[in-house]
C-alpha positions in Angstrom: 30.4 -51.6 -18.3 29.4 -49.0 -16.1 25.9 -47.7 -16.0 25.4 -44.0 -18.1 25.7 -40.8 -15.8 23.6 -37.3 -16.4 26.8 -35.5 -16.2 25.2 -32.2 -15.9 22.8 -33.7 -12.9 25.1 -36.6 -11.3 22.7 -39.2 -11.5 23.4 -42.6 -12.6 20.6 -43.5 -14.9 20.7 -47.1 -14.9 20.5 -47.5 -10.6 17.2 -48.4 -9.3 15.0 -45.5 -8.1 15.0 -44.5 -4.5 13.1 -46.9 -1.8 11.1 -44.9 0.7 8.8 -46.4 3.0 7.5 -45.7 6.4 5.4 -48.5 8.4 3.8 -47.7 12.2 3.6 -49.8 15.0 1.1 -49.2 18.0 1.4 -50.4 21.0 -1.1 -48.5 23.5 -0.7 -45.1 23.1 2.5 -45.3 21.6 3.6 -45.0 17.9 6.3 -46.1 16.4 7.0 -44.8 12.7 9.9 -46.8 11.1 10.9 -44.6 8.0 13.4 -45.7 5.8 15.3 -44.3 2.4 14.9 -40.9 1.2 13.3 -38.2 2.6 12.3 -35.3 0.2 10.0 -33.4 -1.0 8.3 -36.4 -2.7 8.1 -38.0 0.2 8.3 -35.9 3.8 4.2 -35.3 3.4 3.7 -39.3 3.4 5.8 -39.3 6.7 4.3 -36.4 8.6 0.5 -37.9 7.9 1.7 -41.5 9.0 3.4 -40.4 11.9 -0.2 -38.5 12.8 -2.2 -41.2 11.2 -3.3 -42.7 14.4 -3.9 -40.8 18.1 -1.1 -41.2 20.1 -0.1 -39.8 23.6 3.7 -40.8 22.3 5.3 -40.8 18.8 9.0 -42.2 18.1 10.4 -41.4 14.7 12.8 -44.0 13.8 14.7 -42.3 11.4 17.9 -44.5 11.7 17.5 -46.2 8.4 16.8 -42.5 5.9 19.7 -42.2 3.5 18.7 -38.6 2.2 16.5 -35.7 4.3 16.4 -32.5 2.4 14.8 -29.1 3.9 11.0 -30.5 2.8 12.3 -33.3 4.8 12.8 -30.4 7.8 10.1 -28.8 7.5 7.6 -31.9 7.4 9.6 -32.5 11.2 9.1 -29.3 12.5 5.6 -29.6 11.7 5.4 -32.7 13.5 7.2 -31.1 16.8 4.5 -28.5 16.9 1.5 -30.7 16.3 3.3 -33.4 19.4 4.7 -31.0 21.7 6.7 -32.8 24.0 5.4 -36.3 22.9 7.6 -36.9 19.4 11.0 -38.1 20.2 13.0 -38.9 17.0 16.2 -41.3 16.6 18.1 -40.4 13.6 20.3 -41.6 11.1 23.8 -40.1 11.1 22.8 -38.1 8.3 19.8 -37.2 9.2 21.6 -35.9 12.2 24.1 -34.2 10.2 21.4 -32.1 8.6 19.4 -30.8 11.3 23.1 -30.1 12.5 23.6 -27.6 9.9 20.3 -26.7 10.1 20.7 -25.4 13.5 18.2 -27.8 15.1 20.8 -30.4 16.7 19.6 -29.4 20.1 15.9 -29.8 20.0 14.5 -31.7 23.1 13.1 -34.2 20.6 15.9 -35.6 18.9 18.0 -38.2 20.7 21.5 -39.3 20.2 21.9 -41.9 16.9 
C-alpha cells in the first residue's frame, strides 16, 4: 500500500521530511561549506551564516549534493557573492545549476561547472 498523497499539494504524507544540513571545513584561510538536501526558505538563512560563520580569504560552496534551491535559496547566494567578492566559488548540483540557469545567473564568475 502506497503512502497517502495531499492531492491538492502533491506531497506524499507518509515520506520522511526533508534532510538539510550544511557542515564547514577550514583549512587556512579557506572554507569549505558542504550543503546538502533542500535549500528553501526554511533553510537558505542557515547556509548564508555558515558559509560566513568563520573569516575566510576563500569560500567554496559545495552545493553538489542540494536536491531543491528555490528563489530564498537565490537570494541567500547573491547575498553571499556581494559580501565575498571574488573569493566565493560555488560547485553545484545539476539542479541547482538548472535554477540559476533560468534565473539568469548561469554566467556568474562564481559558479563553476558541476
Amino acid at each position: 500500500m502506497s503512502a497517502p498523497v495531499c492531492h491538492g499539494c502533491g506531497v506524499d504524507l507518509g515520506a520522511p521530511p526533508p534532510v538539510f544540513s550544511a557542515t564547514v571545513e577550514s583549512t587556512g584561510d579557506h572554507v569549505r561549506v558542504t550543503v546538502t538536501g533542500e535549500v528553501d526558505m526554511a533553510t537558505a538563512d542557515t547556509m548564508f551564516q555558515t558559509a560566513l560563520r568563520e573569516p575566510a580569504g576563500r569560500v567554496t560552496l559545495d552545493l553538489r549534493a542540494v536536491t531543491f534551491f528555490d528563489s530564498a535559496a537565490i537570494h541567500a547566494l547573491v547575498r553571499l557573492a556581494r559580501q565575498l567578492p571574488n573569493a566565493l566559488t560555488v560547485l553545484p548540483s545539476r539542479q541547482v545549476r538548472r535554477v540559476l540557469d533560468i534565473s539568469g545567473l548561469g554566467e556568474q564568475a562564481w559558479l563553476r561547472p558541476e
